[in-house]
C-alpha positions in Angstrom: -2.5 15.5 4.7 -2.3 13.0 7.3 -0.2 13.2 10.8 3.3 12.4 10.9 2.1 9.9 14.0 -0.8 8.4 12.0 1.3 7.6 9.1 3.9 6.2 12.0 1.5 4.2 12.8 0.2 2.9 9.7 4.3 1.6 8.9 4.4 -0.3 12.6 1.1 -1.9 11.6 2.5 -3.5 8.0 5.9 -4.0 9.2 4.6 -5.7 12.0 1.9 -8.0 9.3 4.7 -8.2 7.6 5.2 -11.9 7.8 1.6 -12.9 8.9 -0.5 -11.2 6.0 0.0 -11.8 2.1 2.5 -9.8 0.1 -0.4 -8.6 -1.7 -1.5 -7.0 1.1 1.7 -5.7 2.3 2.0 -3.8 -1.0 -1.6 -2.2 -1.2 -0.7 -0.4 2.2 2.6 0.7 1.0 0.6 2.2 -1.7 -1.8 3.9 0.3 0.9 5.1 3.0 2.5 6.9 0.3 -0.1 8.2 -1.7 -0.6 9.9 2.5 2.6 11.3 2.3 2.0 12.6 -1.6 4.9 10.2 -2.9 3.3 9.8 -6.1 6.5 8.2 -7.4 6.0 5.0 -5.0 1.6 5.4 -5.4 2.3 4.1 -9.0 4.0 0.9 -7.8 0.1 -0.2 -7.7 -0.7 0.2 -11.0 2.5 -1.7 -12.3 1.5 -4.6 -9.9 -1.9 -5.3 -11.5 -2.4 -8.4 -13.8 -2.3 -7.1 -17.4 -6.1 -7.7 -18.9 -9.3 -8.8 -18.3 -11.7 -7.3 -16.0 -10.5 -6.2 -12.1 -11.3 -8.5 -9.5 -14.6 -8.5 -7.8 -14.7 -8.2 -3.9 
């Protein structure tokens, strides 16, 4: 599991993109922060977010 500082971290950095960065952004780290701190509960907010059908997006 990850630091307590590290995770610390990671919330200063998205609250401070907060207004710079998309919320699409803002919600992928939320999802990653607490799939750090095992909050599966809140990790799931990911899948409920994605479009429904058709293939994933390509990067």
């Amino acid at each position: 599991m990850a630091s307590s500082d590290y995770i610390l971290q990671l919330v200063r950095q998205a609250l401070d993109d907060f207004d710079d960065k998309p919320l699409e952004v803002a919600v992928r780290r939320a999802v990653r922060i607490a799939n750090l701190v095992g909050d599966t509960e809140h990790a799931r907010l990911s899948l409920e977010l994605r479009p429904a059908g058709g293939p994933a997006k390509q990067r």
